[in-house]
C-alpha positions as CSV (number, residue, x, y, z in Angstrom):
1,X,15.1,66.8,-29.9
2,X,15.9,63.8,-27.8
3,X,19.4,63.9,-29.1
4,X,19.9,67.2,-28.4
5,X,18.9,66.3,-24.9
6,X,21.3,63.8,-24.7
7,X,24.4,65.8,-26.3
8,X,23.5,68.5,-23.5
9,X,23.8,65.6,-20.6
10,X,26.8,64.4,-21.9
11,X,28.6,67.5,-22.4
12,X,27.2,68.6,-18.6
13,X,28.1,65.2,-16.7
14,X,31.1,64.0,-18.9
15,X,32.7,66.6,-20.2
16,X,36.2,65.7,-18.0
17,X,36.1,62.3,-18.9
18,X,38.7,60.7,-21.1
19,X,37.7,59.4,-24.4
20,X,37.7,55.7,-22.8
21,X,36.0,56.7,-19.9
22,X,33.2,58.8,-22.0
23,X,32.8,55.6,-24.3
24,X,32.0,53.5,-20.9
25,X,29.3,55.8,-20.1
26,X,27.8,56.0,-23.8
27,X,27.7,52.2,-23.6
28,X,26.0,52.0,-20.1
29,X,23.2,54.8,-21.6
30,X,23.0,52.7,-24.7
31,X,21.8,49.3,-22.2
32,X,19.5,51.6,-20.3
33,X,17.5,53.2,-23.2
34,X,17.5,49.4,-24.8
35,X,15.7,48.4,-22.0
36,X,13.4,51.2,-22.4
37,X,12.3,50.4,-26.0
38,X,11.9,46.7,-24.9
39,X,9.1,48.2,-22.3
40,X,7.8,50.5,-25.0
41,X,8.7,52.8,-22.8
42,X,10.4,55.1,-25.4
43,X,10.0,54.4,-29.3
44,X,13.0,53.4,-30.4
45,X,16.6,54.0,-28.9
46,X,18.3,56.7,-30.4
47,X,21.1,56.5,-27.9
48,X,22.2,54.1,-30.7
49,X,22.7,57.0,-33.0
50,X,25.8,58.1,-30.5
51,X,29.1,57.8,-32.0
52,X,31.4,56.5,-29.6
53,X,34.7,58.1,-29.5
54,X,37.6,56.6,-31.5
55,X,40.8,56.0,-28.8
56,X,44.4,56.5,-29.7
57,X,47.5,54.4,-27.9
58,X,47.5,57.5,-25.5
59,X,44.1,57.0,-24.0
60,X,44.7,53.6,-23.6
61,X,48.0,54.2,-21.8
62,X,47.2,58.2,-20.0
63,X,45.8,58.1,-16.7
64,X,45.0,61.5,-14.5
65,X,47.6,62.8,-12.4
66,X,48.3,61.9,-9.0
67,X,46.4,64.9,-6.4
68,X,49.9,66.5,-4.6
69,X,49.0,67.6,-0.8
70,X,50.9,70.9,-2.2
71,X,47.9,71.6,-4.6
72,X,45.3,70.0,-2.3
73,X,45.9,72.4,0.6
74,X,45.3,75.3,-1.8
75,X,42.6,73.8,-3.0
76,X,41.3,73.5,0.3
77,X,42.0,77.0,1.2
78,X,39.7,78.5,-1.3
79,X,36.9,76.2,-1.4
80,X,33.8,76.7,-0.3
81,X,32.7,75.1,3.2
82,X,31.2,72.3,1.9
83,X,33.7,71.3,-0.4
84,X,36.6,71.8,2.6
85,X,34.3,69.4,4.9
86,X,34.2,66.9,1.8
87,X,37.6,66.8,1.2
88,X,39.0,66.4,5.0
89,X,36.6,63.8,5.5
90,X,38.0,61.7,2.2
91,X,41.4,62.4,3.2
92,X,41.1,61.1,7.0
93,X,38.6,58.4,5.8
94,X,40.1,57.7,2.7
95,X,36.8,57.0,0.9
96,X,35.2,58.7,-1.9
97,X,32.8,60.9,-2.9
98,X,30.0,58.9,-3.7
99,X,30.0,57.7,0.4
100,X,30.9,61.1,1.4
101,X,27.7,62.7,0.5
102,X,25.5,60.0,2.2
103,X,27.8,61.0,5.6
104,X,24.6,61.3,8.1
105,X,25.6,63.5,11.8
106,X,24.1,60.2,13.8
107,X,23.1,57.2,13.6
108,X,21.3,55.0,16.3
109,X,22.9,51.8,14.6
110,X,25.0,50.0,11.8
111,X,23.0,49.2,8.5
112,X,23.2,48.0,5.6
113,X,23.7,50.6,2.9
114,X,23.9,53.1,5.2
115,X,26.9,55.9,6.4
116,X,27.0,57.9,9.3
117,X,28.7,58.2,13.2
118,X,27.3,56.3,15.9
119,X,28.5,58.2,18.8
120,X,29.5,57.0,22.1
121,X,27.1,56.9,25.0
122,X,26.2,60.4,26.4
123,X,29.0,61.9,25.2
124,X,31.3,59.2,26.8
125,X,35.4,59.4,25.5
126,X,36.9,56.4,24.6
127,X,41.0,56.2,24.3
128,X,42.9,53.9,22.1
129,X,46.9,54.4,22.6
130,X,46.5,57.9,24.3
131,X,43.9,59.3,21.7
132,X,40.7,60.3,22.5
133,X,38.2,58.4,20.1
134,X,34.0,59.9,20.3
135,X,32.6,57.0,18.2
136,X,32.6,54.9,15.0
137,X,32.0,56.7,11.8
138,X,30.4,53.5,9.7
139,X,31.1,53.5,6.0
140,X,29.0,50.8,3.6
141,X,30.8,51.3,0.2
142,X,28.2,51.4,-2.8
143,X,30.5,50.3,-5.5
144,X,31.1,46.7,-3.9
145,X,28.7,46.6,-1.3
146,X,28.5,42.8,-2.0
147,X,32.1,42.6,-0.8
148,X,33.2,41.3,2.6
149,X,35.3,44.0,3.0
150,X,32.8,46.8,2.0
151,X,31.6,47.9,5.3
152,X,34.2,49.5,7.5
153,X,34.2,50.7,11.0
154,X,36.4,54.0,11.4
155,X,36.6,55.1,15.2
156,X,36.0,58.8,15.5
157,X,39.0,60.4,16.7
158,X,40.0,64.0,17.2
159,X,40.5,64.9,13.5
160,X,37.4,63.9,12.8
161,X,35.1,65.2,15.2
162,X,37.0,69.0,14.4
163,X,35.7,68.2,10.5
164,X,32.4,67.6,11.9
165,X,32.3,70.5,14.4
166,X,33.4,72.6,11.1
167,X,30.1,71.3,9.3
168,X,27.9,72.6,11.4
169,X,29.2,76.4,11.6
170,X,26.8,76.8,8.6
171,X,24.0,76.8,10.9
172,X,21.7,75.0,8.7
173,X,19.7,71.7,9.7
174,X,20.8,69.1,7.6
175,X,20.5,65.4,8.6
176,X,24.4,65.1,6.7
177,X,27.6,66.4,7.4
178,X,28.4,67.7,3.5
179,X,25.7,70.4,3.0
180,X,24.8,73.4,1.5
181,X,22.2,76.2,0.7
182,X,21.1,75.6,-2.6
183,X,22.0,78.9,-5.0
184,X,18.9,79.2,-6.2
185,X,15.5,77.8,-5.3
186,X,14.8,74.3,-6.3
187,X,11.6,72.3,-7.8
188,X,12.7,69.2,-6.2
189,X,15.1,67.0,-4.5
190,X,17.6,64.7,-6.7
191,X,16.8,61.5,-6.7
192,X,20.2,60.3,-5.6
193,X,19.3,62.8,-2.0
194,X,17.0,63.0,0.3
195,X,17.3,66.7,1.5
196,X,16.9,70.1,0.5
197,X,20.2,71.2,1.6
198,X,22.3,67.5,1.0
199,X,25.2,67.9,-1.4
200,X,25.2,65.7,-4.4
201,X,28.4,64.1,-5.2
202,X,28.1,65.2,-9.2
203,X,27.7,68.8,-7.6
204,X,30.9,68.0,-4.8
205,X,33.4,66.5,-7.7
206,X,32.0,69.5,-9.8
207,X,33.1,72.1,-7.5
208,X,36.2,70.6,-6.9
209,X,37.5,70.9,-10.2
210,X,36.0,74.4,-10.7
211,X,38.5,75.4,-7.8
212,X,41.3,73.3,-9.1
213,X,41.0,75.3,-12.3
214,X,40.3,78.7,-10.6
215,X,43.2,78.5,-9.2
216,X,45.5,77.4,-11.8
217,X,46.4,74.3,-11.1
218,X,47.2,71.4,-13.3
219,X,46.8,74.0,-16.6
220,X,49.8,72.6,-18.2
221,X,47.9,69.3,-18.7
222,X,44.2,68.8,-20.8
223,X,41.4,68.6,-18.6
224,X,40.9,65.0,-18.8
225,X,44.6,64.6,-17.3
226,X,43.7,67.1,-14.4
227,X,43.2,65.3,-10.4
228,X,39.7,65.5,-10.0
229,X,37.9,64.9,-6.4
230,X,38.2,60.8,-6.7
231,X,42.6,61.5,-6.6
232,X,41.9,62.9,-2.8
233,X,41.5,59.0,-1.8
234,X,44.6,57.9,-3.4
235,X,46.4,60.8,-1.6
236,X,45.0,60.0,1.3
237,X,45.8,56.0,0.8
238,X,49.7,57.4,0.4
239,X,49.8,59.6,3.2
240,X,48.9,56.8,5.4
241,X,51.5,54.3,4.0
242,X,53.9,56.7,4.6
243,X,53.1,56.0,8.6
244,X,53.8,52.6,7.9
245,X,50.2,51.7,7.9
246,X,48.0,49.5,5.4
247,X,45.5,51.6,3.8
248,X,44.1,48.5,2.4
249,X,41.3,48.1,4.9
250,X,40.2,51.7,5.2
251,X,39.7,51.6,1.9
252,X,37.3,48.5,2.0
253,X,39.7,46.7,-0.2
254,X,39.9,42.6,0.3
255,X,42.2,41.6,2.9
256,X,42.2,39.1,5.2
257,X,43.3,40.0,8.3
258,X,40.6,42.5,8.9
259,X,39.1,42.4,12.6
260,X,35.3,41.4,11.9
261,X,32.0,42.6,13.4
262,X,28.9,41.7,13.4
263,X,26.0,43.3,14.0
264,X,22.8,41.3,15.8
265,X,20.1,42.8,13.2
266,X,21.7,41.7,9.9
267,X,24.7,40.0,10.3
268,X,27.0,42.3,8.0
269,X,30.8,41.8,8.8
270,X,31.9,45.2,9.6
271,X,36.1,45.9,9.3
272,X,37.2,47.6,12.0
273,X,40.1,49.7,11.0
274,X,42.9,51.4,13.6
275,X,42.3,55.1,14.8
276,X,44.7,56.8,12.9
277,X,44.5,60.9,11.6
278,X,46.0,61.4,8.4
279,X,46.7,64.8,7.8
280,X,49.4,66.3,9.9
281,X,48.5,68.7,12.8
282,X,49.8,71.8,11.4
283,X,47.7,71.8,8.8
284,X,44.6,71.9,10.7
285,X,44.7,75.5,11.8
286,X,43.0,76.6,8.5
287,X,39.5,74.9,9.7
């Protein structure tokens, strides 16, 4: 029975994974339930039963496809608001999903381990080179959060105040910009949230590749090949070298001549990154 259980999780959570990607995840469940069986927690581990999956030259060498901004827009069109809010917000922030969803309307300061917008005193408009900025969006990457360059600073400029304005046509109260009524009436909240109505980012990526395939797009290669959510950021990274600017820092990767700073309570370095807007204007009229 518990291997039945765990076919079902695979086949629910992994099923778009490459073979090498699907044996990292087998590996990391294998650890876990170890640990279990060492705290009697479980009997014995029968995660060790799980074959892993044998990989060919091509999986070693395949990577997915690059996202166009062609098949992005139309994914975009026909996505559901969530997802639409999601997905502007990775491509003008150029972080992934996994930060996304943690997104919070307001905070009253900079923490550790937490993302959100820290607006600018009652309602006050800032300018930087002619544009009108309404706060810092703060971004504390998960992934390498022991990194220097983790934590980023993103000033709040026009683009991103319309995605945020967009969230909240739902007319739902939800502490975090990427939200949604859930479909059908919950017993709990997942452990990775903390509201009824907060989108998880297995349910955001999810969604995302149900539209991609709705629509068409990508058929011609397998699944595993297709862009999933994650290829927004690297779309977003392009679109931004194409201004001539270094996506480097936005993207809370190492580089050293990021501006630095620091907050009073805890002493985090926080990058502050240029007030930029990624997409161009014309595309905006669809929000």
């Amino acid at each position: 029975m518990p291997y039945m259980v765990l076919n079902e999780h695979v086949g629910k959570y992994y099923s778009e994974l490459t073979n090498r990607q699907l044996n990292g995840k087998i590996s990391n469940l294998k650890k876990i339930f170890s640990y279990l069986a060492d705290e009697s927690a479980i009997e014995s581990n029968f995660v060790l039963n799980k074959k892993q999956r044998r990989l060919s030259k091509e999986d070693c060498t395949k990577a997915r496809h690059n996202l166009d901004y062609g098949s992005y827009l139309q994914i975009y069109e026909a996505a559901p608001l969530f997802l639409k809010v999601a997905m502007s917000l990775t491509v003008e922030t150029t972080h992934a999903v996994r930060e996304i969803y943690r997104l919070r309307y307001r905070i009253k300061k900079p923490r550790e381990g937490v993302c959100g917008i820290l607006w600018n005193p009652e309602g006050r408009v800032d300018y930087i080179d002619g544009q009108p900025i309404y706060g810092t969006l703060y971004i504390h990457r998960q992934k390498v959060q022991k990194s220097e360059t983790s934590a980023v600073a993103i000033p709040v400029t026009q683009a991103i105040k319309d995605i945020v304005d967009l969230s909240k046509t739902s007319r739902l109260h939800c502490p975090y910009v990427v939200h949604r009524k859930p479909r059908q009436l919950q017993r709990g909240i997942s452990k990775e949230t903390d509201h009824l109505y907060q989108v998880h980012h297995h349910n955001i990526s999810k969604e995302f590749s149900k539209v991609r395939d709705s629509l068409g797009l990508y058929d011609h290669l397998k699944k595993a090949l297709r862009p999933t959510y994650h290829e927004i950021r690297g779309l977003s990274a392009r679109m931004i070298e194409e201004q001539g600017i270094s996506a480097t820092e936005r993207m809370a990767h190492a580089n050293a001549d990021t501006t630095k700073i620091y907050t009073r309570e805890n002493d985090i370095r926080w990058n502050q990154v240029p007030a930029i807007e990624v997409e161009p204007k014309m595309s905006w009229g669809g929000r």
